[in-house]
C-alpha positions as MATLAB code, in Angstrom:
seq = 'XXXXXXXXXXXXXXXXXXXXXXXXXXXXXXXXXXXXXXXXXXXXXXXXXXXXXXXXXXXXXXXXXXXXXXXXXXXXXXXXXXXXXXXXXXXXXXXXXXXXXXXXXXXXXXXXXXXXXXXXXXXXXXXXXXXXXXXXXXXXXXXXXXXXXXXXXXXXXXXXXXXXXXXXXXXXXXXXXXXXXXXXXXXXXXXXXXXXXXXXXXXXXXXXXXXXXXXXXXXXXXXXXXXXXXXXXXXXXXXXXXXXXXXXXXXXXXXXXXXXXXXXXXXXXXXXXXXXXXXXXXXXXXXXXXXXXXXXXXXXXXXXXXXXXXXXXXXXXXXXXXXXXXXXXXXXXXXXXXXXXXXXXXXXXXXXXXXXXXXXXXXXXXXXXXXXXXXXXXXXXXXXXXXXXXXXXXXXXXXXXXXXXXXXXXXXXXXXXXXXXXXXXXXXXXXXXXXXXXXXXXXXXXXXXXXXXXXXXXXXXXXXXXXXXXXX';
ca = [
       0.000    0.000    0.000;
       1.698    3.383   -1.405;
       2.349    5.724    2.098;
       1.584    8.322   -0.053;
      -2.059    7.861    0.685;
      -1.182    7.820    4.085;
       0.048   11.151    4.420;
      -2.558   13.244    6.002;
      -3.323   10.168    8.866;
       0.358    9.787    9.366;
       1.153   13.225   10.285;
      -1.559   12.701   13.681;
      -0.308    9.341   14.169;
       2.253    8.319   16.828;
       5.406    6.813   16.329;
       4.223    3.472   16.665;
       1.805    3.602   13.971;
       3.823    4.867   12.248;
       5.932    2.158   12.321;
       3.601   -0.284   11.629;
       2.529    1.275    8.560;
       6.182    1.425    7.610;
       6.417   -2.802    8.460;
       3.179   -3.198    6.536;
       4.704   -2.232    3.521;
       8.211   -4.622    3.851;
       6.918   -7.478    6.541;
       9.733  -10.053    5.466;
      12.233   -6.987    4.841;
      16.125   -8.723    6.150;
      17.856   -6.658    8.736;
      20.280   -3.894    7.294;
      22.792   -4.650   10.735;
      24.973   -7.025    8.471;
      25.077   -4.299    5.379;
      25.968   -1.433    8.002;
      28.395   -3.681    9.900;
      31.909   -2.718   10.084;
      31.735    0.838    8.039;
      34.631    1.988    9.874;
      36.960   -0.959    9.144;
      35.930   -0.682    5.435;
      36.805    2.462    4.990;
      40.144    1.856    6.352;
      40.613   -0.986    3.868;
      40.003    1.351    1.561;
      41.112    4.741    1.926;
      43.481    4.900    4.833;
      44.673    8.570    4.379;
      40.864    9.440    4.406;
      40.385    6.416    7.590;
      43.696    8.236    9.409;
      42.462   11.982    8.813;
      38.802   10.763   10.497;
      40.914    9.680   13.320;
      42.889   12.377   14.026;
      39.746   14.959   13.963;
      37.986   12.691   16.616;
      41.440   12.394   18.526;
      41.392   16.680   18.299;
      38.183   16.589   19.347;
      38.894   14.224   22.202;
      42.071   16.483   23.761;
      40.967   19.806   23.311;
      37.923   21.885   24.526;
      35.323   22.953   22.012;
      34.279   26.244   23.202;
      32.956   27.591   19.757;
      29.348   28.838   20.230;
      28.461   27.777   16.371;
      29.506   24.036   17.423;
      27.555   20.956   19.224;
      28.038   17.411   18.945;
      25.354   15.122   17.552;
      24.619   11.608   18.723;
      25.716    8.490   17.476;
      22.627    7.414   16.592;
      22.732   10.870   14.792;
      26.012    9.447   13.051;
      24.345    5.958   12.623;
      21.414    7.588   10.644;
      23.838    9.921    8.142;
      26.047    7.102    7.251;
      22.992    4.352    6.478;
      21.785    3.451    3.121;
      19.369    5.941    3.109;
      21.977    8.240    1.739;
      22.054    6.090   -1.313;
      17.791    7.217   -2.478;
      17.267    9.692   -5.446;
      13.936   11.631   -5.528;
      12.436   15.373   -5.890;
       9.527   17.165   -4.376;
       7.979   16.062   -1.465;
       5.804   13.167    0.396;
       3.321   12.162   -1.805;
       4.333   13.746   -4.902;
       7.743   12.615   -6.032;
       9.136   12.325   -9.021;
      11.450    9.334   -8.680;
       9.715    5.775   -7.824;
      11.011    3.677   -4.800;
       9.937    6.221   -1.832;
       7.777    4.254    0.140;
      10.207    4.254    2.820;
      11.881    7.309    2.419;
       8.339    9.061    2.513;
       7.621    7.579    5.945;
      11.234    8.936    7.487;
      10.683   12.699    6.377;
       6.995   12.209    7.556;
       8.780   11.000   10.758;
      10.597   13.730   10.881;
       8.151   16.413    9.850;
       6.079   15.040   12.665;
       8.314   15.277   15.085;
      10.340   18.644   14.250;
       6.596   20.460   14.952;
       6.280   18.528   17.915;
       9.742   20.102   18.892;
       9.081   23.238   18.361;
       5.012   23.450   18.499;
       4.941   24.303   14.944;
       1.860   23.943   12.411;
       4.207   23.325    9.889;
       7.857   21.827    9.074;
       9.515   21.869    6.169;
      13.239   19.531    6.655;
      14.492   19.397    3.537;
      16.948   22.350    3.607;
      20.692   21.363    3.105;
      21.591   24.082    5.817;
      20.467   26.852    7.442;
      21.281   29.184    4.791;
      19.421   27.667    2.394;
      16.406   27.413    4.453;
      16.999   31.261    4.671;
      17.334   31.610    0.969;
      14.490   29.500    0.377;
      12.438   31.932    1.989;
      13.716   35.227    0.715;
      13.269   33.734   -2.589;
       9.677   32.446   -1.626;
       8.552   36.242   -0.511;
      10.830   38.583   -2.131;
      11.380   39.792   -5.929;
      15.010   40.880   -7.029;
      15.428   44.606   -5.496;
      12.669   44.358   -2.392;
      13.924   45.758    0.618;
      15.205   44.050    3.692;
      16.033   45.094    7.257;
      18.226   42.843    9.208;
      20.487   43.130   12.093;
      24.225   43.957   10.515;
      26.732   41.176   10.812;
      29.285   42.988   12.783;
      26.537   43.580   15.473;
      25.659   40.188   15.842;
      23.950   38.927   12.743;
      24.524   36.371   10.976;
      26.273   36.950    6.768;
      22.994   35.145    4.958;
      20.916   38.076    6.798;
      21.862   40.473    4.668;
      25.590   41.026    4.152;
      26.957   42.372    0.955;
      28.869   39.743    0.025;
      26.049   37.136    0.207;
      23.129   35.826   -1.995;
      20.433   38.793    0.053;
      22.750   41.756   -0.082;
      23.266   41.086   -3.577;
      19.724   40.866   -4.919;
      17.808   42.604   -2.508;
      17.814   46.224   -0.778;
      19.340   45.586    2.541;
      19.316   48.492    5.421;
      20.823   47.460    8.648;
      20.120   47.736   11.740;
      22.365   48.300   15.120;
      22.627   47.197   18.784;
      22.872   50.850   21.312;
      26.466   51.311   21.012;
      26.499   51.847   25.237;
      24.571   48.702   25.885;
      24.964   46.565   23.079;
      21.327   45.578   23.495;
      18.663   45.494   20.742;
      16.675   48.855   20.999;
      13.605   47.869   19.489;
      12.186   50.849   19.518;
      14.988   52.259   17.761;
      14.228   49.542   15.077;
      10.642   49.971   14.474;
      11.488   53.711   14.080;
      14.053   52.316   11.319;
      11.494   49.750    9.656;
       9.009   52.994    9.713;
      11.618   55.076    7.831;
      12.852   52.299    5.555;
       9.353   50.381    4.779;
      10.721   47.053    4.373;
       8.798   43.558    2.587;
      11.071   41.530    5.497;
      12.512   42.172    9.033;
      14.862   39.116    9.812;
      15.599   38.942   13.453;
      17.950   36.514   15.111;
      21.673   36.288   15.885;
      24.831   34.089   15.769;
      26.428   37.037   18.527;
      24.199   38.522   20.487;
      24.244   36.928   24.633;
      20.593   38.201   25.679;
      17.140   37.564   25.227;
      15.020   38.480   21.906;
      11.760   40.084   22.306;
      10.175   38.102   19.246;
       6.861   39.738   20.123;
       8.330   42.843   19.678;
       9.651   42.550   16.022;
       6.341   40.996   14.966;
       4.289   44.240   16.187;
       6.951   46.131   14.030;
       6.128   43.600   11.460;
       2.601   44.320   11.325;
       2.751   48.299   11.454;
       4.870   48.163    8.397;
       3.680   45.369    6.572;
       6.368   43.337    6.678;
       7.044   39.977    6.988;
       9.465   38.471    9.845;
      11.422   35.924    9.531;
      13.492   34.721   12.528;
      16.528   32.697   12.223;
      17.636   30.921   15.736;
      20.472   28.570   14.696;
      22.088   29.293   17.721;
      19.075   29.396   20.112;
      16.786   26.689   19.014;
      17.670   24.075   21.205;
      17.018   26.110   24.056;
      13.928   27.189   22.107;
      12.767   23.747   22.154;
      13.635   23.216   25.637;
      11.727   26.534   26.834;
      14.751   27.655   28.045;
      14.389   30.816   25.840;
      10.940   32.572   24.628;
       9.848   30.441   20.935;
       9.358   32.853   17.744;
       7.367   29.791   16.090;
       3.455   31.852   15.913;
       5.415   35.362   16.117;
       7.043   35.371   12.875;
       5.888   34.339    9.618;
       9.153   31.913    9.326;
      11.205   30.208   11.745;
      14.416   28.932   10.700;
      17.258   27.205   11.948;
      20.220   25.034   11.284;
      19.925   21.655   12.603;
      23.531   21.023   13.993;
      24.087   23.877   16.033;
      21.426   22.445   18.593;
      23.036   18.929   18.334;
      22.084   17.585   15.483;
      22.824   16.454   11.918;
      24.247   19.179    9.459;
      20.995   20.555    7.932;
      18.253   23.081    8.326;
      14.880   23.345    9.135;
      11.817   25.965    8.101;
       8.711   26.341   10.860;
       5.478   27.854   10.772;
       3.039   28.658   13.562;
      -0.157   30.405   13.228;
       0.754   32.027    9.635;
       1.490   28.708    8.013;
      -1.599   29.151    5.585;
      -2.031   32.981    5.346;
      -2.089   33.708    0.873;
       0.024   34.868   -0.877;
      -0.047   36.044   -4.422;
       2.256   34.028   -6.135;
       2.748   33.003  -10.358;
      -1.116   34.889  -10.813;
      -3.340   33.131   -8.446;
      -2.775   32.751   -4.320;
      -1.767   29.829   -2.663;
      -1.316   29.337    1.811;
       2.704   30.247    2.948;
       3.492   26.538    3.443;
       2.577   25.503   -0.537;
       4.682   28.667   -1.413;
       7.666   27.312    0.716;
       7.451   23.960   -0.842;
       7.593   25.433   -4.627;
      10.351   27.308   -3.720;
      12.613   24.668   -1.785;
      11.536   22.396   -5.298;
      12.089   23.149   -7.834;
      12.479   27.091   -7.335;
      16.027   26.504   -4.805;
      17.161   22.780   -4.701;
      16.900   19.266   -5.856;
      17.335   16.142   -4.470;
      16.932   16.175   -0.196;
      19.332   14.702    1.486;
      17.620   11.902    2.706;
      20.384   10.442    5.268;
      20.078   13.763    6.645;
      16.587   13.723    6.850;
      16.762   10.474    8.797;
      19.201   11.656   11.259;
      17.015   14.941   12.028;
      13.959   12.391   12.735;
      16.380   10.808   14.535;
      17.691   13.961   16.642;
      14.034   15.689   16.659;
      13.105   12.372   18.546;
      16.220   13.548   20.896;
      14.911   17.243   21.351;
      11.482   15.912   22.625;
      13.312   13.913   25.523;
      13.948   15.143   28.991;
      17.587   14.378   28.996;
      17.743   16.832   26.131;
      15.941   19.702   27.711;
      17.760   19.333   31.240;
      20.579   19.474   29.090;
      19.552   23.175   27.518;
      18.814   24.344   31.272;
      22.352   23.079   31.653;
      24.100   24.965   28.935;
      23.016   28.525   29.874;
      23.993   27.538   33.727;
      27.763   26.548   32.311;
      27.342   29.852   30.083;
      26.412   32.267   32.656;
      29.140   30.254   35.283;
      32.335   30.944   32.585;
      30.805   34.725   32.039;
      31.039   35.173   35.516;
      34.566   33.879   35.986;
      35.931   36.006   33.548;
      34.429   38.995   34.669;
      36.042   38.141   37.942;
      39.299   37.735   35.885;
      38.676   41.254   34.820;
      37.434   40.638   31.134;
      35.179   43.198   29.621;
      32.070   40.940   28.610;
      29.436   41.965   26.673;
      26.402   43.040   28.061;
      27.511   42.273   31.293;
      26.497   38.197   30.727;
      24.678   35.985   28.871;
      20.692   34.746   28.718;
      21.550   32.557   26.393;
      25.044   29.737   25.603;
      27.048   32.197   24.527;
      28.710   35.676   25.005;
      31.630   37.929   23.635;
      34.759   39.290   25.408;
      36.428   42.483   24.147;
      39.957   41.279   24.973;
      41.350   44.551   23.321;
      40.500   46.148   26.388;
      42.356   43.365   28.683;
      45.907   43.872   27.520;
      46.778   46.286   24.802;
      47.790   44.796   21.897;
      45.241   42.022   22.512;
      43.090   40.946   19.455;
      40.904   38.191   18.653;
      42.625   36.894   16.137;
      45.865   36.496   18.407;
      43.577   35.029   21.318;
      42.158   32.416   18.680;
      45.366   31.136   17.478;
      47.148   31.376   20.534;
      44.787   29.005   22.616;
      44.453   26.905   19.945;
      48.161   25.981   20.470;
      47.067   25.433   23.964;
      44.467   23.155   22.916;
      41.647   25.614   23.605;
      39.288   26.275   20.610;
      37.245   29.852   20.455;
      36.781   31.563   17.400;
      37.584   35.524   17.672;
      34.428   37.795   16.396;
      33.981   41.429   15.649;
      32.192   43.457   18.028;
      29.684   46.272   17.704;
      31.888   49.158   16.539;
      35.072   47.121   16.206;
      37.671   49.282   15.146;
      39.415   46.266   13.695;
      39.247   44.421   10.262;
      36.994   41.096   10.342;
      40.624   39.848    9.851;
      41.626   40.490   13.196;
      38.768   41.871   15.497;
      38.433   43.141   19.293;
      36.462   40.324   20.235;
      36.433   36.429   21.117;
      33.721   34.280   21.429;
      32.585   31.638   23.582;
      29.945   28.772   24.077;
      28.889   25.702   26.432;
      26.945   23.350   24.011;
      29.892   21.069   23.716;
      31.741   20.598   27.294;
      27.649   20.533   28.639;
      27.589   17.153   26.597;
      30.104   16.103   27.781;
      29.387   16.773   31.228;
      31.026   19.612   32.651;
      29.475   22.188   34.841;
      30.369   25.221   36.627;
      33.078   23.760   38.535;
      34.881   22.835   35.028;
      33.913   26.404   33.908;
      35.773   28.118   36.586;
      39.210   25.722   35.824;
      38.774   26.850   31.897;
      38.271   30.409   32.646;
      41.746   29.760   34.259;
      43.172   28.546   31.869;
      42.378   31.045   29.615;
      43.202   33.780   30.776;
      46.784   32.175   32.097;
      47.789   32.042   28.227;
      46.130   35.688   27.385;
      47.665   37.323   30.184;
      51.478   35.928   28.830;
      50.868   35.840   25.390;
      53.051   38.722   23.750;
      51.440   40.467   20.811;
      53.776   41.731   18.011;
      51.141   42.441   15.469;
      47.117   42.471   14.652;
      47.618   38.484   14.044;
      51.056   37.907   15.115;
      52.285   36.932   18.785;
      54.612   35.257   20.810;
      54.035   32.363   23.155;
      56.478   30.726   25.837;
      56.718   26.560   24.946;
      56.599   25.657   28.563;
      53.388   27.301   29.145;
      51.873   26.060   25.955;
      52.959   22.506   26.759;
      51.669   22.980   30.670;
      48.425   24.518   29.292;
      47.904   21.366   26.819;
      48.571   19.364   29.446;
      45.861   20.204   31.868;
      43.611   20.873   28.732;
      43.884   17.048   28.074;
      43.964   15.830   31.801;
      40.442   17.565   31.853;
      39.282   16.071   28.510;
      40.247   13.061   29.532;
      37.532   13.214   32.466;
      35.229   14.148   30.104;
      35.331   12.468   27.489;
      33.183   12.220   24.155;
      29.765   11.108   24.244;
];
């Protein structure tokens, strides 16, 4: 029986059923667990540079701490699911109207995961075919927007993200982007300053959202804004959603008109993800005639943006959205902003100029310019890294330096939360941070010097505290 005539009961159904419409289909179906067996050993049959260059990333992943706020660490079911057989299925469009035979099964795992991602999030809608968070962005600028339409976004050197807007990227080049900024006292969105921008500027699309900004977003706010100009809102929370999902942080889902997201940054499979809440059906005019938000969203992720989904991907997002309903998995997000806030306060009693004064959120930014002079992110970045300590600098609000070398560095928990470190842990990093910054000697905007002994002593307690916490 063809799940495509399934489609409407299977979205209501539970897991289970789901199942057992999936096992009606194949009853006598052999188990994959022989195919799948021993993936790692055949790769190193057969391509042992490749084999040996896998190993060393999970042995650098192993001895050093991941403190970059853009990074998590999926599961390895997550893993199991990308490298399946699944990845090996060809097809276009979407469940129930393919255009490749064969996708019984492959219909029932992005209905799994459809299901489940608006479960996540309390969504009306899903759409998990994006290859990445950009693209889901791009799916929907290109979904709303004709070449030239204007666009108000929050500027990447501010704390935006480069597919919001930025001149080098797909928006700034085919739209009319005006940007807006965080107070320059407070670094805090002034949302009042905003609408008075978005009144000025009369914009088709506000995009809120942030991959460096350490407080909370008023996503009720932007959406009144929204609605006095006319505007849609999109909001992108890559870096927030899994504290979205958690209720850790306030959801955007029935506030904007789009939700989107990458799907590793929360812990999951490289991907992304587009959600709709109470808008999900609202017209609009579209090739002469109108048709709801959610058909114009699918027409524009195929054929209008991509082709093929990735369907491996797809299964591992079932797979992680599964993980995101759990209550390991929210515990875990109440966890992250606790380790957050914990290493914000340790630096500040290091005397480190953070941000905002702390974080809401798993992240924040340090001006180390104004620690030691001389002091740039770039140097901080590279220096640690020899320590064994991974951060990635950022430019600030109002950085006086190049995006080459920058005031800032950034930080966040996702990572050593997994793993299982907590405040305690926080306090000992902080440490050793800040015992490499306060010897490294800059000689340039990117160039430094840094005593062997202490990079070797700093390495070694990096991987003596690894070692207790070890991948999981």
């Amino acid at each position: 029986m063809p799940v495509d005539k399934h489609v409407g009961e299977t979205l209501r159904r539970s897991d289970k059923q789901l199942y057992e419409i999936i096992e009606s289909i194949f009853p006598t179906a052999p188990s994959s667990a022989g195919y799948h067996r021993g993936l790692p050993e055949a790769l190193a049959h057969t391509d042992a540079e490749v084999y040996r260059l896998i190993e060393a990333e999970h042995n650098r992943l192993q001895n050093t701490l991941q403190l970059i706020a853009a990074e998590n660490q999926c599961s390895r079911a997550v893993l199991a699911a990308l490298g399946s057989v699944v990845q090996n299925k060809t097809t276009e469009g979407f469940v129930g109207s393919r255009f490749h035979g064969g996708c019984e099964v492959v219909d029932s795992l992005e209905t799994l995961a459809v299901t489940r991602a608006k479960a996540a999030f309390g969504a009306k809608y899903a759409n998990v075919q994006p290859h990445s968070g950009t693209g889901a962005n791009q799916i929907v600028l290109t979904a709303i927007l004709e070449s030239g339409d204007r666009i108000l976004s929050l500027a990447m050197d501010q704390g935006g993200h480069v597919s919001h807007g930025a001149g080098v990227a797909f928006a700034g080049r085919f739209f009319e982007v005006e940007q807006y900024r965080v107070d320059p006292k407070s670094f805090l969105l002034d949302y009042e300053a905003i609408r008075q921008q978005a009144l000025r500027f009369r914009p088709k699309l506000i995009i809120c959202g942030a991959s460096a900004y350490s407080r909370t977003i008023d996503f009720a706010a932007y959406r009144r804004i929204a609605d006095e100009v006319g505007a849609y809102l999109m909001a992108d929370i890559s870096h927030i959603s899994g504290l979205i999902a958690a209720g850790v942080h306030p959801s955007p889902v029935d506030d904007a008109h789009f939700t989107t997201t990458s799907t590793y940054k929360p812990g999951g499979p490289r991907g992304g993800l587009i959600l709709m809440g109470r808008d999900f059906d609202a017209p609009i005019q579209a090739g002469g005639r109108s048709m709801p938000l959610w058909e114009r969203i699918e027409k524009t992720t195929f054929p209008g943006f991509q082709g093929t989904p990735y369907l491996n991907n797809i299964a591992a997002k079932a797979v992680f959205f599964r993980e995101m309903l759990s209550a390991e998995y929210k515990a875990r997000q109440f966890r992250i902003v606790e380790n957050a806030r914990s290493l914000a306060k340790a630096f500040d009693r290091l005397g480190y100029d953070i941000l905002t004064g702390g974080t809401d959120n798993h992240m924040f930014c340090i001006n180390v310019g104004r620690f030691r002079e001389g002091l740039t992110g770039a140097i901080a970045q590279h220096c640690l890294e020899e320590c064994g300590i991974i951060v990635n600098m950022n430019r600030l609000p109002y950085d006086p330096h190049s995006p080459r070398v920058t005031s800032g560095m950034r930080l966040g928990t996702p990572i050593v939360t997994k793993n299982g470190m907590g405040p305690m842990q926080m306090e000992a990093i902080a440490g050793l941070v800040d015992a490499v910054l306060t010897k490294v000697e800059p000689t340039g905007g990117r160039e430094y010097r840094l005593d062997d002994r202490l990079r070797l002593e700093t390495k070694c307690q990096v991987q003596d505290l690894c070692a207790r916490f070890p991948m999981v």
